[in-house]
N, C-alpha and C positions, 0 to 999 in steps of 0.2 A: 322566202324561207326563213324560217326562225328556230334555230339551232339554239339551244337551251343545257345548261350544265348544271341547274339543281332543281329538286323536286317544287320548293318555292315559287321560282322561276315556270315550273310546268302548269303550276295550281294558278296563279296571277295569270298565265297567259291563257289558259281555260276558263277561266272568270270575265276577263273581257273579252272572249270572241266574240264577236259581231257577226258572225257566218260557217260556216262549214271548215273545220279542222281537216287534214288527210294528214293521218299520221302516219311518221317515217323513224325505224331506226337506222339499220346496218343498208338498206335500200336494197335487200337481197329476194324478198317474199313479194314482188309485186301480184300478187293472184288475188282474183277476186272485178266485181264490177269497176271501172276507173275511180277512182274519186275525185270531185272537182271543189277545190278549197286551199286555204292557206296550210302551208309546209308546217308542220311543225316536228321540228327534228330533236329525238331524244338521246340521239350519237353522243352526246356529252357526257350525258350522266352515267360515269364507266369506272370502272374501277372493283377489285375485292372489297369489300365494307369488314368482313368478319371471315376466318378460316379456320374452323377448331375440327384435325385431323384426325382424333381421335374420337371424336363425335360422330363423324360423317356429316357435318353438315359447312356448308359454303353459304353466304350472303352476299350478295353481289348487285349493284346498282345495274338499272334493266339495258342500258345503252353498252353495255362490258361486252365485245368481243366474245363468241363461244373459242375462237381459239385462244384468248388468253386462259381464259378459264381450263381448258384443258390442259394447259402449259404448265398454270399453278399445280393441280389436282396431280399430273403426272412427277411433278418430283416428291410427293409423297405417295406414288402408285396408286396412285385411285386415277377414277372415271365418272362420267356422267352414264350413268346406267344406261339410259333412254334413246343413247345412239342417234342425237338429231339430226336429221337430212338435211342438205344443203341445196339450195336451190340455185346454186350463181350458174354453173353450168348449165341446168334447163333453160333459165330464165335468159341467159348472157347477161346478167349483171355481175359487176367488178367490186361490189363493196361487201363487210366484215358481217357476217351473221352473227346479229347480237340474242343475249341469253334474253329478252324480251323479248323479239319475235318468236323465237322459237316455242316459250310459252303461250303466247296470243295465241299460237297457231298451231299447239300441242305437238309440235312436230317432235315424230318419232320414230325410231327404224328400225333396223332387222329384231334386234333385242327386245322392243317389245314383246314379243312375243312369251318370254321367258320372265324377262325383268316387269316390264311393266310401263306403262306411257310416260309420256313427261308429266303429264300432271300429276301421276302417281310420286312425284317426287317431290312435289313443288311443296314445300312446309309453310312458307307464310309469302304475301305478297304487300306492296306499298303500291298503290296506283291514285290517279287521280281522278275520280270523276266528273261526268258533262258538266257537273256545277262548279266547278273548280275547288272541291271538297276532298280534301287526302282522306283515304282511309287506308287503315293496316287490318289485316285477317291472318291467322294463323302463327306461328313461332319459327322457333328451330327446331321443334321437337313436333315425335306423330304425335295428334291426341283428336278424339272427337270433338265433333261442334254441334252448336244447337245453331238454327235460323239458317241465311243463306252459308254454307260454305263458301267464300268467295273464290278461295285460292281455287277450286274445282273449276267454279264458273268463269273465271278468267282465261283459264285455260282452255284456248278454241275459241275465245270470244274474237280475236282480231283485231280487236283496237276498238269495238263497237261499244263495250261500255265503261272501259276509263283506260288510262294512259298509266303504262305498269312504270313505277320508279323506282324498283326493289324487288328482287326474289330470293329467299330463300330456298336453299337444294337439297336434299339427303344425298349425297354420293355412295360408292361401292369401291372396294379397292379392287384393284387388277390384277391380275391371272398370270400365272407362271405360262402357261401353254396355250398353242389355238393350235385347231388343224380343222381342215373341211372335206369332207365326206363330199364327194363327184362323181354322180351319175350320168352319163353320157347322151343323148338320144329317145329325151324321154318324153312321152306325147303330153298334153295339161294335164287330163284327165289321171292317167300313169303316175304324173308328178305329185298332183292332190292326193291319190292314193297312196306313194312313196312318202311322202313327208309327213303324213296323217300317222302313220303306223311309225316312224322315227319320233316326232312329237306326242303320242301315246306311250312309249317306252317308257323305261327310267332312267334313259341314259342322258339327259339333261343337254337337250339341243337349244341351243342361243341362236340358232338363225337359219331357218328353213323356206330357200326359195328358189326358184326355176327359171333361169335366167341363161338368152340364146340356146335352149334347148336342152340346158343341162340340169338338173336337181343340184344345189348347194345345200349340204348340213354340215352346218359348226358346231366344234365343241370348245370347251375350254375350261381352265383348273389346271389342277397340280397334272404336272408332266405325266407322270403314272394313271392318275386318271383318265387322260384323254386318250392317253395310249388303249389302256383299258375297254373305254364305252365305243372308239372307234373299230375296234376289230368285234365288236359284241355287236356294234350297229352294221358292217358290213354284215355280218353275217345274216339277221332277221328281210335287210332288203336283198341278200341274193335273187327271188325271184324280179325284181327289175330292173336287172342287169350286172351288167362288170362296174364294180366301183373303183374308184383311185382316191387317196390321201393327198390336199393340196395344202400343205402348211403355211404358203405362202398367197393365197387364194383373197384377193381386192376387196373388202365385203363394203369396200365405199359405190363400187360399181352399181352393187342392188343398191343401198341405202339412197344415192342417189341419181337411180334409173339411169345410168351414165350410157346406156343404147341406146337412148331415145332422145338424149340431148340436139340433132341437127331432125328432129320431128317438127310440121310446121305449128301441128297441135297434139297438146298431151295431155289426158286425164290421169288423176289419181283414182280408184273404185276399190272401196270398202266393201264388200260380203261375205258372209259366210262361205268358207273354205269350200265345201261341196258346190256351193253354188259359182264357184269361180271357173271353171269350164264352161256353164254355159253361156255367162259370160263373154270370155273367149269366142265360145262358137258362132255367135251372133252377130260379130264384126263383122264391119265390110272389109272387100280386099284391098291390100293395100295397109296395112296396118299391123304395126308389130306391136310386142309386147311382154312382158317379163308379171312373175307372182312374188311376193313377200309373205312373210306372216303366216307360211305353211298353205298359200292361196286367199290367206284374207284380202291381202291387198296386191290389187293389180294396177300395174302403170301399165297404161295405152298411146303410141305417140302414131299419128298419121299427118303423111306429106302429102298434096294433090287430094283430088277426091270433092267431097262436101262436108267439111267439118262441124259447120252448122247443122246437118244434117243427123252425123254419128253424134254431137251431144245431144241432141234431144232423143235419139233413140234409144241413146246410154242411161242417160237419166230414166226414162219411160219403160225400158225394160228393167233398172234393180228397184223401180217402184213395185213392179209385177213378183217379186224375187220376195220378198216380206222383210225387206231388211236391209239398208248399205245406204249408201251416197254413193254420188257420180262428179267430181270434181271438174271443172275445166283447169288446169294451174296453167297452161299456154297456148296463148292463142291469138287470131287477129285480135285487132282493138275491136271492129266492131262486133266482131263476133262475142267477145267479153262483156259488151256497151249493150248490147242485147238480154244477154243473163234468162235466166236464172244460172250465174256461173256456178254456186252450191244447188246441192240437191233439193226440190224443192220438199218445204217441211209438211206434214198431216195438217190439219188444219187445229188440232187441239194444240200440237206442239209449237205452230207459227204463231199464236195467239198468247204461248207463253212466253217464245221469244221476246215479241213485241211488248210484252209489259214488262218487262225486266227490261230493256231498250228505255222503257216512259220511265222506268223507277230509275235507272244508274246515269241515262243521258235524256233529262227531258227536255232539252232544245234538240236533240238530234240533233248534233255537229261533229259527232267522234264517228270520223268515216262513213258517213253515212251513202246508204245506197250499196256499200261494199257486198255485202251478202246477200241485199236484195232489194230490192225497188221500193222504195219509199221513201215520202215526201220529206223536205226540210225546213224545219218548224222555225217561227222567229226565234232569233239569239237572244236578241234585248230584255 
């Protein structure tokens, strides 16, 4: 392993690899095909770089702890919009989810829905790529670009086309009030209907999802407003049932699927909200499951059974669906070792991957295989 504390440091040791890279921050996102290659660990590179609170913007080296980050940001009441999910519970690993995985891998949670992804936030990026070439994109500020957007493209890349050594953030300052709107006993379909018509309102829901059978809607703002939109929002869902006010309501549970954590496999599945009962309906028995994102995203975890079986049917049915991905984030090794663990792509969109792969890494050494099978080209 080679644990590294400057971006220098990252560029020099991507210039002389002689073989396959797996890249590692906080070691918290293990998902994806294994990778087999030299460690190289970007846990050093840590620290705030720049904090101007009256900007909303943060700069922070890519190895930084997301809870430092939150630590800073909350004593000037702000927040990381984007609400990123934690994987240590699904996964059972024990180390610090850094603000560079979390962009690799755009993770994002209940608030997107309202706020917007993490990439939506992401103002500039420092990475390094397969040639051992820094390059910088974006600022601290929003503004258009011409040619690639990289900081877009980085986000969700996974380490496949360069080694993030810097991100810039646009933060949000924090809310006087929360309370969560709790519907009891409510079937998927029911749920998708209930949150569909709350998320159409104007009562400005942050977080709509249907977790061990219940409908969760957050609000949040000035005391008086959430007092306001929650009695205005009980009343439009009377028809699906009795609701209750939970001000004190876990929203780390959905963010990160915290029922499905002792599952022996778990998907994440993107689709269109309507299309998420069928979803549902199509599992085998033996499998549970919770909605996010008003039904966009559904975590799926099944124990026993044939899990090799459910992903490929997972996958193969939101192919049929016109729209989504089908995740595996946990699972045996070989059943990972197998893959397609991401959804697989169209054949127009696999071909663009793949050249943006030749353009940012053309030895293929940054994780390679991670998102899908293909060969590893000489280093030298």
């Amino acid at each position: 392993m080679m644990k590294l504390t400057t971006e220098a440091e990252v560029a020099e040791c991507v210039a002389d690899a002689r073989g396959p890279l797996a890249l590692r921050g906080g070691g918290t996102r293990a998902v994806g095909r294994p990778v087999v290659g030299d460690v190289l660990d970007v846990s050093g590179l840590s620290g705030v770089t720049l904090y101007e609170p009256g900007a909303l913007t943060i700069v922070v080296q890519a190895g930084t702890p997301v809870s430092e980050i939150e630590r800073t940001l909350a004593g000037e009441n702000q927040r990381l919009a984007f609400e990123p999910y934690d994987l240590c519970g699904l996964l059972g690993t024990s180390g610090a989810s850094t603000i560079g995985g979390v962009i690799a891998t755009n993770a994002s949670g209940p608030r997107r829905i309202q706020a917007g992804a993490a990439r939506d936030f992401a103002l500039g990026v420092r990475f390094v790529d397969g040639a051992g070439t820094v390059i910088k994109n974006g600022g601290r500020v929003m503004k258009n670009v011409t040619g690639y957007d990289l900081v877009k493209l980085m986000a969700g890349s996974w380490g496949t086309l360069g080694v993030l050594t810097e991100v810039s953030l646009k933060v949000l300052p924090g809310v006087e009030d929360v309370t969560t709107l709790v519907i009891p006993d409510v079937s998927a379909p029911e749920a998708v209907a209930a949150m569909s018509r709350a998320l159409s309102s104007s009562y400005e829901v942050s977080g709509a999802a249907w977790i061990e059978g219940a409908v969760w809607l957050r609000l949040e703002g000035f005391a008086a407003s959430v007092a306001y939109r929650a009695g205005a929002l009980q009343k439009i869902l009377a028809p699906f049932g009795e609701s209750a006010l939970m001000p004190d309501a876990d929203w780390t549970r959905v963010r990160d699927a915290q029922p499905l954590h002792g599952a022996e496999a778990v998907w994440r599945v993107s689709v269109k909200p309507s299309n998420g009962p069928l979803v549902l309906g199509a599992l085998p028995e033996g499998c549970d499951s919770l909605m996010d994102w008003g039904g966009g995203l559904i975590w799926i975890g099944q124990s026993g059974g044939n899990p090799a079986a459910t992903h490929a049917a997972l996958q193969a049915h939101v192919a049929t669906l016109g729209g989504g991905h089908a995740t595996l984030m946990k699972g045996p090794e070989a059943l990972r070792a197998a893959g397609p663990v991401f959804q697989p792509e169209a054949a127009g969109v696999a071909a663009l991957s793949a050249a943006l792969r030749t353009r940012f890494d053309p030895r293929s050494i940054l994780n390679p295989g991670l998102m899908a099978a293909e060969p590893v080209r000489a280093a030298g």
